[in-house]
N, C-alpha and C positions, 0 to 999 in steps of 0.2 A: 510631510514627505510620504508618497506615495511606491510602495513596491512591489513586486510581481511574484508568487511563489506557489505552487503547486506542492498539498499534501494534503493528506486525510484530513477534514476538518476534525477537531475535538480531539485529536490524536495526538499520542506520548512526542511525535516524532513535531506537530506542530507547536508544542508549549515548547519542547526546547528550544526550537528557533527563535518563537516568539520572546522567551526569558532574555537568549543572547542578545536579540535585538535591542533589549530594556539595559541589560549591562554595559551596550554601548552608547548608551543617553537617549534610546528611542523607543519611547510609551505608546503601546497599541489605542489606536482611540476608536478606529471604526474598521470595519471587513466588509467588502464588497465582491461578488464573485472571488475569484484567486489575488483577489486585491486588496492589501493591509495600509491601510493610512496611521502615520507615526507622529507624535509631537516628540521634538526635543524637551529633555528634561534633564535635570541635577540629583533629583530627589532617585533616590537607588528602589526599586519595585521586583514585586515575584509576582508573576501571573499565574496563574490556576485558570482551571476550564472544567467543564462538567456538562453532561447531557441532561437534560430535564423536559418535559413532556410540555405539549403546550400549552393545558390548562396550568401546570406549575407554574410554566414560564409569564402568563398574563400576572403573578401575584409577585415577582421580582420585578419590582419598578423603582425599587430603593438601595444603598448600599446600608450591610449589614458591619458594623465596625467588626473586628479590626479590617473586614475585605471593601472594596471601592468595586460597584460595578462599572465596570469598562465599556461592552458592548454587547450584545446577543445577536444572533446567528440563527435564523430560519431554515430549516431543513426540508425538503420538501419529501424526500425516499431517504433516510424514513420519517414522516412527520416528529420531531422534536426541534427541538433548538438547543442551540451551543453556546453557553451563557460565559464570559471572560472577565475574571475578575481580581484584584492588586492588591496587595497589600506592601507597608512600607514598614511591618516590623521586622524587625534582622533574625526573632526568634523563631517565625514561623519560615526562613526558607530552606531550612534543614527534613522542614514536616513532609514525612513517608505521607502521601496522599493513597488508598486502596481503593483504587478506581474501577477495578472488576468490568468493566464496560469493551469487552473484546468483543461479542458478540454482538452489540450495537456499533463498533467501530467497525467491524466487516461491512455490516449492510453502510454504510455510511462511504465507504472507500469503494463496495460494489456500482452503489448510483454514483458516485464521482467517475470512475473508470467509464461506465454505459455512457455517461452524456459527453464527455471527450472524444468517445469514441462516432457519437452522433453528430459531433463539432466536424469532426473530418471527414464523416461522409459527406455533412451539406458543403463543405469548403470543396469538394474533388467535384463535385455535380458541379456545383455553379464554375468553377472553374474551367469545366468543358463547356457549359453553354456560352461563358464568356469566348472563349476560344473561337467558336464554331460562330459568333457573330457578328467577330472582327475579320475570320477567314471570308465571312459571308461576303461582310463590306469591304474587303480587300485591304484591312487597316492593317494590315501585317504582314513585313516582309517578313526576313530569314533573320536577319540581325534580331529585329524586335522578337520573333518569335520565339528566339535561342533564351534572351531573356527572360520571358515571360513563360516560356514553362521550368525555368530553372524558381522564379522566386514563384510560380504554382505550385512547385512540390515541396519549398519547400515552408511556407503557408499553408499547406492541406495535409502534410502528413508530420508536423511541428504539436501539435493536441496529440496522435499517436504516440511521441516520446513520447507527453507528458501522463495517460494510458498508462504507458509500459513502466513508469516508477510508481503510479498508485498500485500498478499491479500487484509491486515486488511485496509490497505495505498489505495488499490482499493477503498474498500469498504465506508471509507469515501469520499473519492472524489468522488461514482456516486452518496452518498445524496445533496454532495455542487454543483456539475453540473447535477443532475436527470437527468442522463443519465443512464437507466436501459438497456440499449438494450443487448439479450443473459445472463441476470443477474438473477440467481436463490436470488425470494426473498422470506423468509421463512415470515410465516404468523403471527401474533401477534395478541390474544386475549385481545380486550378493552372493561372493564366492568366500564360505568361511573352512579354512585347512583345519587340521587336526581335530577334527570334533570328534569326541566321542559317543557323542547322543546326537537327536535331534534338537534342532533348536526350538523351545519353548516361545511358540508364537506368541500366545498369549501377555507374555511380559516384556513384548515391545510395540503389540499392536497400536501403541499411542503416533506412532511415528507413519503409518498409512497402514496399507492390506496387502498383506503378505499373502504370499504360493508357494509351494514347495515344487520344486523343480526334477531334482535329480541327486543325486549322490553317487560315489564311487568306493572302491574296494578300500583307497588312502583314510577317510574320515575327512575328506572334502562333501561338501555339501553346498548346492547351489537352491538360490530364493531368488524370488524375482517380488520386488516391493511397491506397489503404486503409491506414489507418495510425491509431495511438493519441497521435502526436507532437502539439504544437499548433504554430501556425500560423508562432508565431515559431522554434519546432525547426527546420519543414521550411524555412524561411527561409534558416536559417544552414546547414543540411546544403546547401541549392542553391549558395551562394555561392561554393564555389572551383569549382564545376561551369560556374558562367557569367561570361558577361563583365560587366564594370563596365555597359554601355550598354544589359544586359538588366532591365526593369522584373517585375517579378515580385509579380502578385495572386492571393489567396488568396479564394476563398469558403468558408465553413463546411459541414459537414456539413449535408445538409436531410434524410436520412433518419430515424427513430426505434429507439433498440434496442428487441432484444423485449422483449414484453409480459415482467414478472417478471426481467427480466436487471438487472443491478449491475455 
């Protein structure tokens, strides 16, 4: 059985699918593009996954007991591969794996979002040329046309959803590895009452880049934060920073990202 699904490869978010899949009698056997091929099975399995580099990956050609190698996964951005592997004892599915690999799953979810999003540039082009040489030939009334740019749009901009959920999967991993580089981050209004000091940037900068705004005569204090977190993130990152009697409001971003950004 073959199924359809869009995620990070190598990512926390793709093993758990993959595990659920195995809990409902379906063993990973092979990955193709966003494409998992499954064999039925009885026998109860945990999959694990791991990045390994390509000279490593030419030396796993075997499984290593108690693990069964399943399949490996060519990377192209960034040259590694994604090795997928099972085991059927009941004591290792409990095992904390310390996978450290956020930084490699960025760049990894980065080239997955760029070529979707090159998937729906080339689908909106051809799809105008198509247009323009059935207009040409007259093979298009109004009826037909109605249809065909309904299922054009929505075949050309269908890879953009799928874009806009790698994105979100981006987007937490550059807060966990602050890696902002080329990252449009929208700005976030921080209005915190009763302060008595200034707020100590420094022991929250984990959360984006802060500005100091303005203040008034009450012990309100306004920040403005560039940051990818949401509202109830910076929430919780402010909380041992302030006291119990600090009120703390947030307005949303009002800027726009650019035109063509994801």
């Amino acid at each position: 059985m073959w199924r359809y699904h869009v995620t990070v490869k190598g990512s926390d978010d793709e093993l758990k699918w993959l595990n659920q899949q195995a809990q409902r009698g379906q063993r990973l056997c092979r990955i193709t593009g966003n494409w998992y091929q499954f064999q039925a099975t009885k026998t109860p399995v945990q999959l694990f996954s791991e990045y390994v580099t390509s000279e490593v990956a030419t030396d796993i050609e075997a499984s290593q007991p108690p693990f069964e190698l399943v399949t490996k996964l060519q990377l192209k951005q960034p040259d590694v591969q994604v090795i997928y592997t099972a085991t059927t004892q009941a004591s290792l599915d409990v095992t904390s794996v310390d996978r450290q690999n956020a930084p490699l799953q960025l760049k990894v979810a980065l080239a997955q979002r760029g070529h979707l999003m090159n998937v729906m540039n080339l689908r909106v082009v051809l799809g105008l040329l198509l247009a323009m040489i059935l207009i040409y030939f007259r093979l298009m009334n109004d009826t037909w046309g109605g249809w065909y740019g309904l299922i054009w749009i929505l075949f050309s901009f269908y890879p953009a959803w799928q874009a806009s959920r790698i994105h979100k999967q981006a987007n937490a991993l550059r807060v966990v590895t602050q890696q902002y580089d080329d990252a449009w981050r929208p700005t976030m209004h921080v209005f915190l009452k009763n302060m008595a000091a200034p707020l100590e940037i420094e022991k929250v900068a984990s959360i984006g880049q802060w500005q100091y705004v303005g203040q008034d005569h009450r012990g309100m204090y306004w920040y403005d934060v560039r940051t990818l977190a949401s509202a109830s993130e910076i929430k919780q990152t402010l909380q041992p920073a302030l006291s119990r009697s600090v009120t703390v409001s947030i307005v949303s971003w009002l800027g726009l990202a650019p035109i063509g950004y994801l």
